[in-house]
C-alpha positions as CSV (number, residue, x, y, z in Angstrom):
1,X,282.8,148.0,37.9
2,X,284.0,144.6,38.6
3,X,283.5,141.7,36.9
4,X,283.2,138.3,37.7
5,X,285.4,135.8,35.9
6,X,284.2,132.9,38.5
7,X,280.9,133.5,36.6
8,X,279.5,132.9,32.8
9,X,280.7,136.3,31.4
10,X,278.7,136.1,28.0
11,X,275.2,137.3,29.3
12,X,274.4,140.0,30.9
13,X,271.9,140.2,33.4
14,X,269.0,141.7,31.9
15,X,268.2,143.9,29.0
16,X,268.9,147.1,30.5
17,X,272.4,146.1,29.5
18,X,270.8,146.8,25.7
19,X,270.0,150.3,26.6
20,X,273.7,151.4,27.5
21,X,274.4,149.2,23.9
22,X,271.9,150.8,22.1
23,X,272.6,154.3,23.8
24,X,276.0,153.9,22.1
25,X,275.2,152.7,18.3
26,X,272.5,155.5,18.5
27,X,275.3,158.1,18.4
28,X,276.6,156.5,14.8
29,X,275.0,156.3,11.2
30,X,274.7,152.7,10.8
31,X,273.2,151.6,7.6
32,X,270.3,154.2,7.9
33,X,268.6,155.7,5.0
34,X,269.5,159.2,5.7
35,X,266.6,161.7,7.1
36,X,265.6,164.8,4.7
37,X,268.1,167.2,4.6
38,X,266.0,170.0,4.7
39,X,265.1,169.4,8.4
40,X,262.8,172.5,9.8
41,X,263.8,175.3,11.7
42,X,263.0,173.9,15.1
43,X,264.1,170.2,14.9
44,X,260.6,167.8,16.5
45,X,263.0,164.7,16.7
46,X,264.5,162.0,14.1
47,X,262.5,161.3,11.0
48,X,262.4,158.0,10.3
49,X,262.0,156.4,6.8
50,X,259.1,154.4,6.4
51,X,259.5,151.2,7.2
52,X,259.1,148.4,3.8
53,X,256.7,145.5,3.9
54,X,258.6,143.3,2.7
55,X,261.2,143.3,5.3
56,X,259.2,141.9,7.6
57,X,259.2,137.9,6.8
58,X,258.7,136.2,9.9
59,X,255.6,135.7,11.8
60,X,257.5,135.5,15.3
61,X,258.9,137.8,16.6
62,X,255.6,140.5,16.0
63,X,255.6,143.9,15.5
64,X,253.6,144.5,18.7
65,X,256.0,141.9,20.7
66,X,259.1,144.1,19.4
67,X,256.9,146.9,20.4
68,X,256.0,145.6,24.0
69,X,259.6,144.8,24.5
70,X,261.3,148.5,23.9
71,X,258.3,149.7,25.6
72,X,258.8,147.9,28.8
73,X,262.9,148.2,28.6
74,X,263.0,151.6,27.3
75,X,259.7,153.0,28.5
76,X,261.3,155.2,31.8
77,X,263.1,157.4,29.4
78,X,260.7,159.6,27.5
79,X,263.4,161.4,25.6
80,X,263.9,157.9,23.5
81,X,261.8,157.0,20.2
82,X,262.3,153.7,18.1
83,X,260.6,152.4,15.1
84,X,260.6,148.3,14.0
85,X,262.4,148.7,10.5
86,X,262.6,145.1,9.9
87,X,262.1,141.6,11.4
88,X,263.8,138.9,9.0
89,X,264.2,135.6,8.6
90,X,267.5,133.9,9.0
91,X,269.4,130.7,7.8
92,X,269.1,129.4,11.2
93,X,265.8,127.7,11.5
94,X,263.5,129.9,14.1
95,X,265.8,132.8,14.2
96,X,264.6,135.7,13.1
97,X,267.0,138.9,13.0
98,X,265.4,142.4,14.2
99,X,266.1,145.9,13.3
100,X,265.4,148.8,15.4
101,X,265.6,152.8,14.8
102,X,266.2,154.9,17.5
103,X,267.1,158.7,18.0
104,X,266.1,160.9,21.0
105,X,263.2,163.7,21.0
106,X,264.4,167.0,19.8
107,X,267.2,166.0,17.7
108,X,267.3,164.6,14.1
109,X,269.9,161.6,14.5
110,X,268.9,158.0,13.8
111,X,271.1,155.0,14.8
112,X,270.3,151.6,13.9
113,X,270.6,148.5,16.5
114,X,269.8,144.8,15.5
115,X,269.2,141.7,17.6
116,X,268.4,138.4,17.1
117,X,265.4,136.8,18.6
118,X,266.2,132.9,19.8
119,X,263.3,130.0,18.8
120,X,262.0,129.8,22.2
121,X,260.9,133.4,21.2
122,X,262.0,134.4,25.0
123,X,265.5,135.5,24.6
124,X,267.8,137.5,22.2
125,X,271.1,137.7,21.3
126,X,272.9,140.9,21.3
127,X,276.9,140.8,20.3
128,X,278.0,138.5,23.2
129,X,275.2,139.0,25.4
130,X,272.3,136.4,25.4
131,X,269.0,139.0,27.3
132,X,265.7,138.0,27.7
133,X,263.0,138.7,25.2
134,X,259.3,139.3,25.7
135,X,256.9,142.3,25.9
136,X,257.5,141.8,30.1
137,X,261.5,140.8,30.1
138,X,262.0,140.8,33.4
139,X,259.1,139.2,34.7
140,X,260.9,135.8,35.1
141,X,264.0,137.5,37.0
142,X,261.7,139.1,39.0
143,X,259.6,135.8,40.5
144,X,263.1,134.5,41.1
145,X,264.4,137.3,42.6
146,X,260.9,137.5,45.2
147,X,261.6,133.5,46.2
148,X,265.3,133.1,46.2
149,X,267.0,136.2,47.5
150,X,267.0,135.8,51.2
151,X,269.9,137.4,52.7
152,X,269.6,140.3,54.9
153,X,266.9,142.9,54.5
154,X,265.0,146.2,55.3
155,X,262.8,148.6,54.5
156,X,259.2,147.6,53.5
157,X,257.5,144.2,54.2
158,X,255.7,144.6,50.8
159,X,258.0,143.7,48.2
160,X,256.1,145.7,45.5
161,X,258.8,147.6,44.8
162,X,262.4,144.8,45.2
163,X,265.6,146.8,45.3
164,X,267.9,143.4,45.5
165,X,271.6,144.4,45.8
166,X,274.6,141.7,44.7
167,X,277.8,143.3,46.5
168,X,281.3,141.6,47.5
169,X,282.5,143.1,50.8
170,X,286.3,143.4,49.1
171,X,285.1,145.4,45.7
172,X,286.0,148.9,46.2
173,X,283.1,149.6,43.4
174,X,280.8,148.3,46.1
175,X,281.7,150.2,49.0
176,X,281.3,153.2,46.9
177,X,277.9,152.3,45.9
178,X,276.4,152.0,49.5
179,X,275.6,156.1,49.5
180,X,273.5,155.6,46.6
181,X,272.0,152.3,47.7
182,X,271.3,154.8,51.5
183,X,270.1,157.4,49.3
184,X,267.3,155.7,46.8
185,X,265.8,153.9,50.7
186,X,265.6,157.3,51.8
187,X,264.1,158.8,48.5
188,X,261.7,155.4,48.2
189,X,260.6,154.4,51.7
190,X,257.9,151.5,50.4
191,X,261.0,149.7,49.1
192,X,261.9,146.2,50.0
193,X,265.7,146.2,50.1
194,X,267.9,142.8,50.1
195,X,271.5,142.7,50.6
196,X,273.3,139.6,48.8
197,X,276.9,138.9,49.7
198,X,278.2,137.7,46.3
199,X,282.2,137.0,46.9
200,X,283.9,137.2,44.0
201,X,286.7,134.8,45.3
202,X,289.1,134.3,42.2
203,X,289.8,137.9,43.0
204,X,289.2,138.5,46.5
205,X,291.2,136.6,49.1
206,X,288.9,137.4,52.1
207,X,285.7,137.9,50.6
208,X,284.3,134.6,51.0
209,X,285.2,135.0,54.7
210,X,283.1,138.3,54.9
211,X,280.3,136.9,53.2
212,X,280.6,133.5,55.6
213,X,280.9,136.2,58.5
214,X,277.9,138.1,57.6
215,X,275.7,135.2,56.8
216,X,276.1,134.6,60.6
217,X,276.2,137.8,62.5
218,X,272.7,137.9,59.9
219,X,271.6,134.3,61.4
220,X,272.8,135.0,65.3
221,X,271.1,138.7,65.8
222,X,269.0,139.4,62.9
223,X,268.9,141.8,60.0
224,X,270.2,145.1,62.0
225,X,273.0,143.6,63.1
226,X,274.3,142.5,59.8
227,X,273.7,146.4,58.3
228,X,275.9,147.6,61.1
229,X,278.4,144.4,60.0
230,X,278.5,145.5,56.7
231,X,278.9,149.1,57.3
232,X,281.3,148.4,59.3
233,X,283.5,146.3,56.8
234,X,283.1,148.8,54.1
235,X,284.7,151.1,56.6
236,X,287.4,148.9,57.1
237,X,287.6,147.5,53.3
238,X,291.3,147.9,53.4
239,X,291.9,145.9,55.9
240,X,291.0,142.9,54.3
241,X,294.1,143.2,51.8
242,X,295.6,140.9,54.4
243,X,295.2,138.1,56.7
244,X,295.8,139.7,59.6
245,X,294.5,142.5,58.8
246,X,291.0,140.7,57.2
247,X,290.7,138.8,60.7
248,X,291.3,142.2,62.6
249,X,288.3,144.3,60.6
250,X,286.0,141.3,60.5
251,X,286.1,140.5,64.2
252,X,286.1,144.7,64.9
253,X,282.9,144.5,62.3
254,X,281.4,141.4,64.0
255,X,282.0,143.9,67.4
256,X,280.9,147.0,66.4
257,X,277.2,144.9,65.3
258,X,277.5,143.8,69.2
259,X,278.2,140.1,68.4
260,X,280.8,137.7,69.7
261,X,283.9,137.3,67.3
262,X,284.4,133.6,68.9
263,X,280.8,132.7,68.1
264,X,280.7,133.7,64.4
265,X,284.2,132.4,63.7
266,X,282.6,129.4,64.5
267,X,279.3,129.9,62.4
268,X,281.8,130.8,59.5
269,X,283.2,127.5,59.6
270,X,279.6,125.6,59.1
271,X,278.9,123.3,56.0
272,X,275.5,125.3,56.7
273,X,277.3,128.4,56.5
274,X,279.5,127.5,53.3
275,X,276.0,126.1,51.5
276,X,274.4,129.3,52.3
277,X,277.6,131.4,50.9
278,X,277.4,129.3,47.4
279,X,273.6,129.4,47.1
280,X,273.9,133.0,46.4
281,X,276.7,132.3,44.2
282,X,274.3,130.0,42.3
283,X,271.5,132.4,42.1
284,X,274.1,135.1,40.2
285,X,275.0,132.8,38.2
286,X,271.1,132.0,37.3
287,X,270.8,135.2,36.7
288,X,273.7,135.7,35.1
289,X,275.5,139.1,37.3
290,X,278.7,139.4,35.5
291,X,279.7,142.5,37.6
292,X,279.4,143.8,40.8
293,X,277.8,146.1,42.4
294,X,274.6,144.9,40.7
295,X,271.2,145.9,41.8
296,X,268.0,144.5,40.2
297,X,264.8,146.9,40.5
298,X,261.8,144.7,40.4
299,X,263.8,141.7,38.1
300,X,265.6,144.4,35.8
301,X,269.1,144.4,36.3
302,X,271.3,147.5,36.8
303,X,275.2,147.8,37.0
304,X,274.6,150.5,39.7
305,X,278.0,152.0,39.4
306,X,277.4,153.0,35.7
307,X,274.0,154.4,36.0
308,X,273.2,158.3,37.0
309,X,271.2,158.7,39.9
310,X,268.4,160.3,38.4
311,X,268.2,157.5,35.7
312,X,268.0,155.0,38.7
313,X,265.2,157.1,39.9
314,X,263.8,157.2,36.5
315,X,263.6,153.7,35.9
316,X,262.2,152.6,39.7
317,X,259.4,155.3,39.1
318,X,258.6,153.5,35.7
319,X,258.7,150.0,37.5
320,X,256.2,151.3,40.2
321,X,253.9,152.6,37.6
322,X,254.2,149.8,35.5
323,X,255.4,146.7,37.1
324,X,252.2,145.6,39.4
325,X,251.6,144.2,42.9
326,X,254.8,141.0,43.8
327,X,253.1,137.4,43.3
C-alpha cells in the first residue's frame, strides 16, 4: 500500500475501510457485557445481551438506518452478525454516538465498535476517518464515479457492474495489483473496467510524466493502445527510477502500443494534457483515495492490495445482487 500525502489523509474512501476497522476491534473485549459462560456444546455464534431501552436517546440516527447501513457495508460476508446496542446523544448538538456488536457465526466472541453519526445524518466519524453514512453509503460515490471517471476503459459497455481502478504507474503496489485487476475481468466479463492514472507526484519523480504520456497514447489511438502502454510501463517500472531511464521506458512503452514517441512527447506537454492529469487528481481527492492501488466496485471503495481475492469476489457478487441497474 501506498499512501498519498499530496492528498487529505483523514478520510478514507468509503466505509469498507470500517470493515477492516471493525474486523480488528471484533477480535478484543471492549466494554461488552460478557456472554453466558455456560455456552453449549456446539457453539451457534455470539450471544448478545439484550440491548436496554434506554440507551437509545436520539431519534436520528434509527435503528433501521443503523440496520440498513451494516447491511449494505457488511452484507457480502455472511459469516458476520451485529446487533445496535445503543444510539446516544452527545454534547455536540446533532451528534449522536452509535454502538455496534459484532462476532462471526460459529463462534461465541463479541467485540464492540462505536461511531459517530454527523448532523447531516450522511456521514460518520470513525477514529480519524470521516465515511459516509446512510442505509446506501456508496450510492453518492457511485453516481460520481459513473460521470467523472473517464480515462481509459474496457470490458462491458454497461456499466452495471463499475470496477474503476486509481493506480500511479511508479507504485510498485500497483504493478503488483494488475494480475488481480486481469483476473476479476476474466472471472466477471459484464464488467465495465476504468483505468485512472493517479500520480502520486510528492513521491514519484516520473509519474506525472507517465500519467501525461498515457493520457495521450489514450487520446491519439484509443483505449487498446493505452492497455498495451501501461502494461508496458509496469514492465518497465524500474526504469522510471531515473531520468534517463523514465524517458527510455516511456518512449519503449509509447512503442511497444505502436505510437510515435515524438508525437506524445508533445501531447505530454499540453495545458490540455496537464488539465486532464489534475482532473483526476481532483476526483481522488473528492473521493477522498488516500492510497493506491484503489479500486471502487460500484462506488465502494477497496484498497485492492489488502483485500483477499475471494473477498473481492465476495463483495462484487453482493454489489451485483444488490446494487441495481447504473443511472
Amino acid at each position: 500500500m501506498i499512501r498519498i500525502p499530496l492528498l487529505r489523509s483523514t478520510a478514507a474512501a468509503s466505509a469498507l475501510v470500517v470493515l477492516f476497522s471493525l474486523t480488528s476491534a471484533l477480535q478484543a473485549q471492549t466494554d461488552v457485557p460478557a456472554a453466558p459462560t455456560q455456552a453449549p456444546t456446539a457453539v451457534i455464534g455470539p450471544n448478545f445481551p439484550k440491548p436496554d431501552p434506554a440507551n437509545f436517546t436520539v431519534d436520528s440516527p434509527t435503528q433501521d438506518q443503523v440496520k440498513g447501513f451494516l447491511e449494505a457495508s457488511f452484507g457480502y460476508d455472511a459469516s458476520r452478525v451485529f446487533q445496535v446496542q445503543a444510539i446516544n446523544k452527545t454534547i455536540l448538538p446533532g451528534v449522536s454516538k452509535v454502538i455496534i456488536l459484532g462476532g462471526e457465526k460459529g463462534k461465541a466472541d463479541i467485540g464492540s465498535y462505536e461511531f459517530f453519526v454527523m448532523p447531516d445524518g450522511k456521514h460518520l466519524i470513525s477514529g480519524n476517518e470521516i465515511l459516509p453514512f446512510s442505509d446506501h453509503p456508496f450510492a453518492e460515490n457511485r453516481t460520481a464515479l459513473l460521470n467523472l471517471a473517464d480515462g481509459p476503459s474496457k470490458g462491458s459497455a454497461k456499466k452495471d457492474l463499475e470496477l474503476v481502478e486509481f493506480a500511479d504507474f511508479e507504485c510498485p503496489h500497483c504493478k503488483d495489483a494488475q494480475p488481480t485487476v486481469d483476473k476479476l475481468l476474466a472471472d466477471y466479463p459484464n464488467a465495465h473496467f476504468v483505468y485512472e492514472s493517479l500520480p502520486l507526484v510528492r513521491i514519484h519523480k516520473h509519474a506525472f510524466r507517465a500519467a501525461a504520456y498515457g493520457y495521450c497514447v489514450a487520446k491519439l489511438a484509443g483505449n487498446p493502445a493505452f492497455f498495451d502502454f501501461a502494461g508496458a510501463v509496469f514492465d518497465g517500472q524500474q526504469g522510471l527510477a531515473t531520468d534517463e531511464g523514465a524517458t527510455l521506458t516511456l518512449n519503449s512503452a509509447v512503442s511497444k502500443a505502436n505510437q510515435d514517441p515524438v508525437k506524445v512527447e508533445a501531447c505530454s506537454q499540453t495545458p490540455e494534457t496537464k488539465a486532464a492529469v489534475e482532473s483526476v487528481l481532483k476526483l481522488a481527492t473528492d473521493l477522498n483515495v488516500s492510497q493506491t492501488p484503489f479500486l471502487f466496485i460500484n462506488g465502494r471503495g477497496v484498497p485492492l492490495n489488502q483485500v483477499p481475492y475471494e473477498t473481492l469476489k465476495q463483495i462484487i457478487d453482493y454489489s451485483v445482487a444488490n446494487d441495481g441497474p447504473a443511472k
